[in-house]
C-alpha positions as a Markdown table, in Angstrom:
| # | Residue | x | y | z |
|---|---|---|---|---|
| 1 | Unk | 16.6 | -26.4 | -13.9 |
| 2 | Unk | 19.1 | -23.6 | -13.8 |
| 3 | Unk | 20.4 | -24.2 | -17.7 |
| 4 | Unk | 23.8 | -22.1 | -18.9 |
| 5 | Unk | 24.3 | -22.0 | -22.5 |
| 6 | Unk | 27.7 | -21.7 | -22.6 |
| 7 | Unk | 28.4 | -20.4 | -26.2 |
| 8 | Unk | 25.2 | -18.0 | -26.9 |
| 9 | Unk | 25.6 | -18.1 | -31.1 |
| 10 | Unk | 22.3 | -18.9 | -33.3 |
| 11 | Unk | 22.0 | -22.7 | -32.0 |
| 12 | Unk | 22.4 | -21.2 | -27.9 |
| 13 | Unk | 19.8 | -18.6 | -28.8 |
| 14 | Unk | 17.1 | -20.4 | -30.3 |
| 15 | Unk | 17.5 | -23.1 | -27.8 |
| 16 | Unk | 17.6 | -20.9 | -25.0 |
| 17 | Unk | 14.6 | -19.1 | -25.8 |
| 18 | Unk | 12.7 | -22.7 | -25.6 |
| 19 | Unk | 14.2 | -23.7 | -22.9 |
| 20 | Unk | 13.0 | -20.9 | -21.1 |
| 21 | Unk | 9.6 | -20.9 | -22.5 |
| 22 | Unk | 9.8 | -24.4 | -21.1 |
| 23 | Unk | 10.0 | -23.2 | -17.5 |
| 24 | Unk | 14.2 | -23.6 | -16.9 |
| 25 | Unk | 16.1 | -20.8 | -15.6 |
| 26 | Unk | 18.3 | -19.6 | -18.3 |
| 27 | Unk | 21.6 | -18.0 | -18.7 |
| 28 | Unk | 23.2 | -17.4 | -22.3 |
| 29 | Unk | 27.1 | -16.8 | -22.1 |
| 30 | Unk | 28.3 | -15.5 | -25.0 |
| 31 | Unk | 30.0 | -12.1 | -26.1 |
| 32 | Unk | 28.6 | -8.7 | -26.2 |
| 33 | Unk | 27.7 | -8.3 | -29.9 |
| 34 | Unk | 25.5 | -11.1 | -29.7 |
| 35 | Unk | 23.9 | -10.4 | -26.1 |
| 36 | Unk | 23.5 | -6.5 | -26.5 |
| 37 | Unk | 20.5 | -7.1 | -29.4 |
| 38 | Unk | 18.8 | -9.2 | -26.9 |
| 39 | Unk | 19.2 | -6.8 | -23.9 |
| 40 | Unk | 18.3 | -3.8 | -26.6 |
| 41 | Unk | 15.4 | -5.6 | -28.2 |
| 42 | Unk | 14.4 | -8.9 | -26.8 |
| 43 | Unk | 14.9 | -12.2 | -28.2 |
| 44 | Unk | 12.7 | -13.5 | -31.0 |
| 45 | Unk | 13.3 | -17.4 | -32.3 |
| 46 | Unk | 10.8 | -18.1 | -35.3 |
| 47 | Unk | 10.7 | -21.6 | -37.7 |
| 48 | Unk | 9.5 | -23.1 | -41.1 |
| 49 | Unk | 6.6 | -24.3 | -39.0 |
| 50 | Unk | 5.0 | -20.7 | -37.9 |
| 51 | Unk | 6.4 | -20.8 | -34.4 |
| 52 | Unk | 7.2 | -17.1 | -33.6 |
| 53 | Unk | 8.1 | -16.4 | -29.7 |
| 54 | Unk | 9.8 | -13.3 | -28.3 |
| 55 | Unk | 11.2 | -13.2 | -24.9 |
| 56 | Unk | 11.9 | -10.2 | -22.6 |
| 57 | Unk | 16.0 | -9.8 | -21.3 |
| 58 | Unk | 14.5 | -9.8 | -17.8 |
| 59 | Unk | 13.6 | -13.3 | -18.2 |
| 60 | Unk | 17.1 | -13.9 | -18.9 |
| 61 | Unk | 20.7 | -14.2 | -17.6 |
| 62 | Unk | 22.8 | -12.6 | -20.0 |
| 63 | Unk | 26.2 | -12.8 | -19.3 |
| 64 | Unk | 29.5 | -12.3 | -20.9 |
| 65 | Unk | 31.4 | -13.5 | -17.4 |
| 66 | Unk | 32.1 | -17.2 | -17.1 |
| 67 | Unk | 31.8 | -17.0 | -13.8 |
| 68 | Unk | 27.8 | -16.9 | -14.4 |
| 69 | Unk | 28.6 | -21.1 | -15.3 |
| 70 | Unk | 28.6 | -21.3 | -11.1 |
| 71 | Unk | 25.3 | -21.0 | -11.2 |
| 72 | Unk | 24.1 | -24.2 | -13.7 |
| 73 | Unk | 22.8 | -27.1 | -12.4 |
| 74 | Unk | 23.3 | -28.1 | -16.4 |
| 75 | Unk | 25.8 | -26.7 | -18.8 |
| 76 | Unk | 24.7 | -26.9 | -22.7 |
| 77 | Unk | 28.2 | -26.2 | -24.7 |
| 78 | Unk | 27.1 | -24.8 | -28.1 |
| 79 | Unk | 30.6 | -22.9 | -29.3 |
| 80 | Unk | 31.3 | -23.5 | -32.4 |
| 81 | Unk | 33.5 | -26.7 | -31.9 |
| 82 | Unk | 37.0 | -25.3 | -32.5 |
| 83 | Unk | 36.4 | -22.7 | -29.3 |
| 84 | Unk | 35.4 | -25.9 | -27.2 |
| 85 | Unk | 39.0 | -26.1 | -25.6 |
| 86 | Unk | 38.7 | -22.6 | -23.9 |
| 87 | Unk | 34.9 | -23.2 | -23.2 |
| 88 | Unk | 36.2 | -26.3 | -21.1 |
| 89 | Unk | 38.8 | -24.1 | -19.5 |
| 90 | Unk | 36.0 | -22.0 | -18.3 |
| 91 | Unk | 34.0 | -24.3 | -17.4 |
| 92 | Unk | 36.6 | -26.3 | -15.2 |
| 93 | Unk | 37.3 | -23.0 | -13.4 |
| 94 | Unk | 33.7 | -22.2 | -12.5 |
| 95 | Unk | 30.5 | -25.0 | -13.1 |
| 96 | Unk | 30.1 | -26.9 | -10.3 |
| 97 | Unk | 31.6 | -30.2 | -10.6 |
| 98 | Unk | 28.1 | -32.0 | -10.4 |
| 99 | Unk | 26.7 | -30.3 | -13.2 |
| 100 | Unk | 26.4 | -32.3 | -16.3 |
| 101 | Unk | 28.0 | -31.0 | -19.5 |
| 102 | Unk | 25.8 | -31.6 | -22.8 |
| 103 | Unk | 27.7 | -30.6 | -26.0 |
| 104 | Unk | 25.4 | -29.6 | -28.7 |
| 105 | Unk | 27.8 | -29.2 | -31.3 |
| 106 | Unk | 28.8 | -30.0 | -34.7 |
| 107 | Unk | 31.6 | -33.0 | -35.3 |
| 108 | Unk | 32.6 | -35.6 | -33.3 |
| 109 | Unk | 35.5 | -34.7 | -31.5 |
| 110 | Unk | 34.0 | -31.6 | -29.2 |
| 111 | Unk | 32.7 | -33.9 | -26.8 |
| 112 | Unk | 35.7 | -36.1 | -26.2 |
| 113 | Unk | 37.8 | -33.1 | -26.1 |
| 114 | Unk | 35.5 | -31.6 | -22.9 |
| 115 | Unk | 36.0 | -35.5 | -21.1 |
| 116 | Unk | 39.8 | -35.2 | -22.2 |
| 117 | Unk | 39.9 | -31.7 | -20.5 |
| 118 | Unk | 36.8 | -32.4 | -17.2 |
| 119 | Unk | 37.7 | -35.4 | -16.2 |
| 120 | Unk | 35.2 | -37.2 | -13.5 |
| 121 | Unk | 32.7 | -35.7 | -14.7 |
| 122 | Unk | 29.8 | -36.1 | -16.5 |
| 123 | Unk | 30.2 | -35.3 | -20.2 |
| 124 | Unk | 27.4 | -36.3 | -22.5 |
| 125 | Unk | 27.4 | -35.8 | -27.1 |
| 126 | Unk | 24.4 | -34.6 | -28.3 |
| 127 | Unk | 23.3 | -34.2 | -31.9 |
| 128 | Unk | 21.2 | -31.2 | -32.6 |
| 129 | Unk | 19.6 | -32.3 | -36.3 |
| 130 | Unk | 18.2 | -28.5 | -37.3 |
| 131 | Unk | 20.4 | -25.5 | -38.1 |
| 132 | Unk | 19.4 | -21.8 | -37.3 |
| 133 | Unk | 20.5 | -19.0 | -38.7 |
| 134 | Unk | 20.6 | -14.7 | -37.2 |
| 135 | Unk | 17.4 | -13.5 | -39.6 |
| 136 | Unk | 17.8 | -9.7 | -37.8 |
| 137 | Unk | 19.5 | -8.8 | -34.7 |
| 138 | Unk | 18.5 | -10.9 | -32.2 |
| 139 | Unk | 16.3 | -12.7 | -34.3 |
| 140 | Unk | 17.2 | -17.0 | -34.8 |
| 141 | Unk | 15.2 | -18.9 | -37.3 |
| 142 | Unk | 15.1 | -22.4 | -36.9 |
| 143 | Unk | 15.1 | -23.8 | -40.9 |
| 144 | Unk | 15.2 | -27.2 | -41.0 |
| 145 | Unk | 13.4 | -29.8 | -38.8 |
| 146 | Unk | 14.1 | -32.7 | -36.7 |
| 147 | Unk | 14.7 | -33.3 | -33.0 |
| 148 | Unk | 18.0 | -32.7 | -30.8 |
| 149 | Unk | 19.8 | -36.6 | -29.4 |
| 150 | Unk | 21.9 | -36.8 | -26.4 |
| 151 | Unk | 23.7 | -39.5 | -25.0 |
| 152 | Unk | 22.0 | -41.6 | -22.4 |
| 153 | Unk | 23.3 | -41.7 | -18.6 |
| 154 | Unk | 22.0 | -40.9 | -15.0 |
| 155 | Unk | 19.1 | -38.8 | -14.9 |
| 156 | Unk | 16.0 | -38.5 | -17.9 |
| 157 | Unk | 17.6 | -35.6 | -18.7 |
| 158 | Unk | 15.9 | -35.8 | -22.2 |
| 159 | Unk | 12.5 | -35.6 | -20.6 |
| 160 | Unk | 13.3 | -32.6 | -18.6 |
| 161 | Unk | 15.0 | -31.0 | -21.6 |
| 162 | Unk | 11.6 | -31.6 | -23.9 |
| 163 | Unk | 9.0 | -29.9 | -25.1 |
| 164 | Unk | 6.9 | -29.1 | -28.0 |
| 165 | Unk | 8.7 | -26.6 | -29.7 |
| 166 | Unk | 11.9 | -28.3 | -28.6 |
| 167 | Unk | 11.7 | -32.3 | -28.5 |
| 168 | Unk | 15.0 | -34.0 | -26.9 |
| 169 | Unk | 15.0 | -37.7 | -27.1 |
| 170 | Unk | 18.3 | -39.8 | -25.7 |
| 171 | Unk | 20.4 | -42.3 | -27.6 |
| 172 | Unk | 22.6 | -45.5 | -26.2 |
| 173 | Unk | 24.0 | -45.4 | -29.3 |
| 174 | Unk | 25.2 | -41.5 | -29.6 |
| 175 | Unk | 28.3 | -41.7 | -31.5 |
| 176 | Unk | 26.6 | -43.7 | -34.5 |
| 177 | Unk | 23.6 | -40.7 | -34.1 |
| 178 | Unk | 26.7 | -38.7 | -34.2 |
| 179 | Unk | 28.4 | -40.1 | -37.6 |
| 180 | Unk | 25.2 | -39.9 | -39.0 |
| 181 | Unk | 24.8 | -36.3 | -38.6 |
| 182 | Unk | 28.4 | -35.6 | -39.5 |
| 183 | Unk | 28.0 | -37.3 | -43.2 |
| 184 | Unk | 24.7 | -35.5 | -43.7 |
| 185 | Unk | 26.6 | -31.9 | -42.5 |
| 186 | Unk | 29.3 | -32.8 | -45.3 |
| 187 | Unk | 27.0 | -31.0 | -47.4 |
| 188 | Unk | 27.4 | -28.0 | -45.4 |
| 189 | Unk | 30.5 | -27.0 | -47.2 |
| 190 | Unk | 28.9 | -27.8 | -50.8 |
| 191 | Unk | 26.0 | -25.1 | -49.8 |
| 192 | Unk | 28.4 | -23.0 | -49.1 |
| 193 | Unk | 30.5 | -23.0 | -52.4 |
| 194 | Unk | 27.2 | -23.1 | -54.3 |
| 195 | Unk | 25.6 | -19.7 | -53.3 |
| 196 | Unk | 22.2 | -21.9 | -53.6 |
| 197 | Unk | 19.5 | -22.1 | -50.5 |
| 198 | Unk | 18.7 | -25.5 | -49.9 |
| 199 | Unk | 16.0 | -25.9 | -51.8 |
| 200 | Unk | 17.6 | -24.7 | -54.9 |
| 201 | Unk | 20.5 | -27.1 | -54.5 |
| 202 | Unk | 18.3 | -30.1 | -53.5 |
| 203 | Unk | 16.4 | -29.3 | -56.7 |
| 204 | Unk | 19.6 | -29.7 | -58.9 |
| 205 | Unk | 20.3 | -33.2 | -59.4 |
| 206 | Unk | 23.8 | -32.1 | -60.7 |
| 207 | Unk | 24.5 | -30.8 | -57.3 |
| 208 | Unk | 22.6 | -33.9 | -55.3 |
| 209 | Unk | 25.0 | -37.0 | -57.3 |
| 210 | Unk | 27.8 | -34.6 | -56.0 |
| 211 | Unk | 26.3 | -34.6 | -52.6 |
| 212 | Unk | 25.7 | -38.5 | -52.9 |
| 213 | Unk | 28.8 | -38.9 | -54.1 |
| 214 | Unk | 30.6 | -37.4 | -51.1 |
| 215 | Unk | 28.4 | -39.0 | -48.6 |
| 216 | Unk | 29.3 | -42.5 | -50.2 |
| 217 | Unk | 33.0 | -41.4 | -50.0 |
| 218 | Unk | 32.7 | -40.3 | -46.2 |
| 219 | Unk | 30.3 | -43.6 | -45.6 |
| 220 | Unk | 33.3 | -46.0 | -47.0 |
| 221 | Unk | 35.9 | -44.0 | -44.7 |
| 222 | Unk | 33.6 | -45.2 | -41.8 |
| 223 | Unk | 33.4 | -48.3 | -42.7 |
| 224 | Unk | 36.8 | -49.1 | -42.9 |
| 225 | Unk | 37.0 | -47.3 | -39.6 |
| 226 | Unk | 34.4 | -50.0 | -38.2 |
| 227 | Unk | 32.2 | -47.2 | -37.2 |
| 228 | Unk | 28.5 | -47.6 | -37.2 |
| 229 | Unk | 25.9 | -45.3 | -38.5 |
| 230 | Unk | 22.8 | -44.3 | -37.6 |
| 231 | Unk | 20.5 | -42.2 | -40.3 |
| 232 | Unk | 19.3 | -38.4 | -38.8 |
| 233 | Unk | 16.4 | -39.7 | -41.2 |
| 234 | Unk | 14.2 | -42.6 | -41.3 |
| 235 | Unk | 15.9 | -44.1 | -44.1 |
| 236 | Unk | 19.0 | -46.2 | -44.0 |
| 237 | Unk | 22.1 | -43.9 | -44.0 |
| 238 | Unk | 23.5 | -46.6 | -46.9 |
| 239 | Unk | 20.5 | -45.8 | -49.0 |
| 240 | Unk | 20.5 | -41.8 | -48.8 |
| 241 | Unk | 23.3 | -41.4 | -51.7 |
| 242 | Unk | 20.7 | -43.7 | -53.9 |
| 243 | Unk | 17.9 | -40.9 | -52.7 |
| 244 | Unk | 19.8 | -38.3 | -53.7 |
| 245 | Unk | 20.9 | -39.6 | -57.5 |
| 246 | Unk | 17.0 | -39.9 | -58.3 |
| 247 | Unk | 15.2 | -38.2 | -60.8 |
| 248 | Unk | 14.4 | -34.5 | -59.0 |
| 249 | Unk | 10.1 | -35.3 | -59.2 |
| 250 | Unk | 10.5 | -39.0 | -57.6 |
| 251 | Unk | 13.6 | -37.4 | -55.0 |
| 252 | Unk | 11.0 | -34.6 | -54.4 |
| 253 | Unk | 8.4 | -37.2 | -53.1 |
| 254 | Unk | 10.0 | -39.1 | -51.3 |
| 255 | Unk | 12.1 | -36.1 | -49.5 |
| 256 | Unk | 9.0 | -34.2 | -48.4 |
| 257 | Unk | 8.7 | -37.6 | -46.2 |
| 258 | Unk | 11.8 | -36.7 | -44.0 |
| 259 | Unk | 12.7 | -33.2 | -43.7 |
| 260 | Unk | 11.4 | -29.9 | -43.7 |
| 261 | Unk | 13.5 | -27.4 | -45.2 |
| 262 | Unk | 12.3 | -23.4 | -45.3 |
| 263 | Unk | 12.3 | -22.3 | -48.9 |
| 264 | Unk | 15.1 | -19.5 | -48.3 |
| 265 | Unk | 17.6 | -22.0 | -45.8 |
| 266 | Unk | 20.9 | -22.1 | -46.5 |
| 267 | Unk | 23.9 | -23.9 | -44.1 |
| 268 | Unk | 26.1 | -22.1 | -41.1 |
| 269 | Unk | 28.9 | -22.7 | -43.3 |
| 270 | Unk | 27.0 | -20.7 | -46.2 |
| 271 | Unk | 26.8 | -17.8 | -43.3 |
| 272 | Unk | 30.5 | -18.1 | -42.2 |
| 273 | Unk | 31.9 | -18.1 | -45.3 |
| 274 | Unk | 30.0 | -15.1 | -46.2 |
| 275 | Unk | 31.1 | -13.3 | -43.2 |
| 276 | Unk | 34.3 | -13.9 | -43.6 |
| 277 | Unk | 34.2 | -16.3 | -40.4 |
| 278 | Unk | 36.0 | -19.4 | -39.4 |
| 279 | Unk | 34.2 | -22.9 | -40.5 |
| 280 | Unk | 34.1 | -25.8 | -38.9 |
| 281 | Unk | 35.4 | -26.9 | -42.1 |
| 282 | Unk | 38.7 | -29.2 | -40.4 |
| 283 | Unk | 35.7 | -30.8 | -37.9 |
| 284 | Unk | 33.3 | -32.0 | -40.6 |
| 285 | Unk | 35.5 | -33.1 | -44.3 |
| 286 | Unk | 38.8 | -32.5 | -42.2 |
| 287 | Unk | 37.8 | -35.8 | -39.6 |
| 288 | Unk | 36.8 | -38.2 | -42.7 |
| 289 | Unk | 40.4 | -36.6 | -44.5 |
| 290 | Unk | 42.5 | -37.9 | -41.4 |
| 291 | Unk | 40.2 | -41.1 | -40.6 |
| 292 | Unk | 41.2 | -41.5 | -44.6 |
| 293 | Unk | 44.4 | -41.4 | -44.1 |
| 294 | Unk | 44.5 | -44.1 | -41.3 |
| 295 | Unk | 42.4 | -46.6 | -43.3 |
| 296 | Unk | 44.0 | -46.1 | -46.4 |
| 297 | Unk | 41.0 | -44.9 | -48.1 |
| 298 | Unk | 40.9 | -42.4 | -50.4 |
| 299 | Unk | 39.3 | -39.0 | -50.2 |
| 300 | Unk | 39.5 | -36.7 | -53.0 |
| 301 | Unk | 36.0 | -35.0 | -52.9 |
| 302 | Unk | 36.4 | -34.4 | -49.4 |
| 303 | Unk | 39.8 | -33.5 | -49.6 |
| 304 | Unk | 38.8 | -30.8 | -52.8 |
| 305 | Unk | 36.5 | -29.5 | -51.1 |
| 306 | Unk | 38.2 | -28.6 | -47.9 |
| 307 | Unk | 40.7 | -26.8 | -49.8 |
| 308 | Unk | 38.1 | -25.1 | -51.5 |
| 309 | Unk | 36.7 | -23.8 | -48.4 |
| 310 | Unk | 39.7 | -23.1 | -47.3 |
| 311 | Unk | 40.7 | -20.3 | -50.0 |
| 312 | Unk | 37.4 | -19.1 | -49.9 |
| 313 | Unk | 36.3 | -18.7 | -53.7 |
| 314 | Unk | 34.4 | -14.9 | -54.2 |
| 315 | Unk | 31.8 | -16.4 | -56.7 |
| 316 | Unk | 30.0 | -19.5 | -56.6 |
| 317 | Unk | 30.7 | -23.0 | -57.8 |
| 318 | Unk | 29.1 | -25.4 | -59.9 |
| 319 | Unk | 29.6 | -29.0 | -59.4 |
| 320 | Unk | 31.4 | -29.3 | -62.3 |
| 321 | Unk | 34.1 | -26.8 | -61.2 |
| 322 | Unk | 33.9 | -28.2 | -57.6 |
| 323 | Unk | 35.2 | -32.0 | -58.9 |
| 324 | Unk | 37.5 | -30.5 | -60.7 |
């Protein structure tokens, strides 16, 4: 298929390098600090599981023109989700209108917000489970595991999407996928405001009953929503919190069961918060804030940390200082 990855940051990279390892024309969109690297050096995606692949800028489209979208037979939004707005803009002005859009972005309003703003045509969520992070210019690491959802409709598009390095499976269900992933990526924020990788924080079990804590608050917001959730994991999203508030040597065993993490991985947020970058901050605690609001629940570690994030502490936090 001709693919345009409308959005080319860490999560358009990596997949785009797959993709075309996969045998789909691809095209990344994205700005000129991101795409000069690539032209410069090539693109290299690696992963906690060994994968290391390089591909040359000839076997790419790179493009910082959104005109290049009239060229996709399948558009794959992956802006960060506060830019989706203009992405739909440009994507209304130039994709053909029987392309379908796939938005492989964080939260749960980004793909409502490209039906609200292309409408007729054919808008699917995804969930993409694994986050990437920029390990050298033009360099995308792929540091946790598990395998990209989109929304079911015409077409196996899942099947044509997958492959080894990159398995895509589809979902009837994709907003509960999609709630599931959101409570999980609550934690985002807490990485961030630790300074910790991943490991480190999982290790802490200080750090996991204040990651259990806020997942139980965001879970009880949903409820009273009368949303459903599906677990990104093959427990129960209910029983996660009780995972997490285990002794760390039983968590650890049963953890190394569901997710891979690489030793040195640390959230997006982690990253934009270090550069000084917008978070996706109102899209992740911000959504279970207002849906707290509506139900009358309340939300206090959601709503600290957001405001945390927000005035962007210079040192890290404890959890102690955090629920404050």
């Amino acid at each position: 298929m001709k693919l345009v990855l409308a959005g080319a940051g860490s999560i358009g990279c990596f997949c785009g390098a797959l993709l075309a390892r996969s045998g789909h024309s691809v095209t990344l969109l994205g700005r000129a600090h991101v795409l000069d690297p690539i032209r410069e050096r090539r693109l290299t995606v690696t992963d906690f599981d060994g994968l290391d692949y390089t591909v040359p800028p000839e076997s790419l489209v790179l493009s910082e023109d959104p005109a290049c979208l009239g060229r996709a037979e399948l558009v794959i939004v992956t802006v960060k989700s506060g830019a989706t707005s203009d992405m739909a803009e440009q994507i209304g002005a130039f994709a053909p209108r029987d392309a379908p859009v796939l938005s492989w972005q964080n939260g749960i309003e980004a793909a409502e917000t490209l039906r609200n703003a292309l409408p007729g045509r054919d808008i699917r969520a995804g969930m993409v489970p694994f986050n990437v992070v920029p390990t050298a210019p033009a360099t995308y690491h792929r540091a946790t595991s598990g395998d990209i959802v989109i929304q079911s409709g015409t077409g196996d598009l899942a099947a044509q999407l997958s492959s080894a390095d990159l398995p895509v499976t589809s979902s009837d269900q994709i907003e509960a996928v999609q709630w599931g992933k959101l409570v999980i990526n609550l934690n985002n924020a807490l990485n961030a405001l630790s300074g910790l990788t991943l490991v480190d924080q999982l290790m802490n079990r200080d750090w996991r009953n204040l990651m259990a804590d806020q997942m139980s608050e965001a879970l009880t917001v949903l409820k009273a929503a009368g949303h459903p959730v599906a677990s990104t994991t093959p427990l129960p999203a209910w029983m996660t919190p009780h995972i997490l508030r285990l002794p760390t040597p039983l968590f650890t065993r049963i953890a190394a069961r569901m997710l891979t993490i690489d030793p040195h991985a640390r959230t997006s947020m982690a990253y934009d918060l270090m550069a000084e970058r917008q978070t996706e901050i109102d899209s992740l605690q911000g959504h279970i804030i207002r849906m707290g609001h509506e139900t009358g629940v309340p939300t206090p570690i959601c709503t600290q940390v957001s405001d945390l994030i927000k005035h962007a502490p210079d040192h890290p936090l404890s959890p102690e200082q955090i629920r404050l």
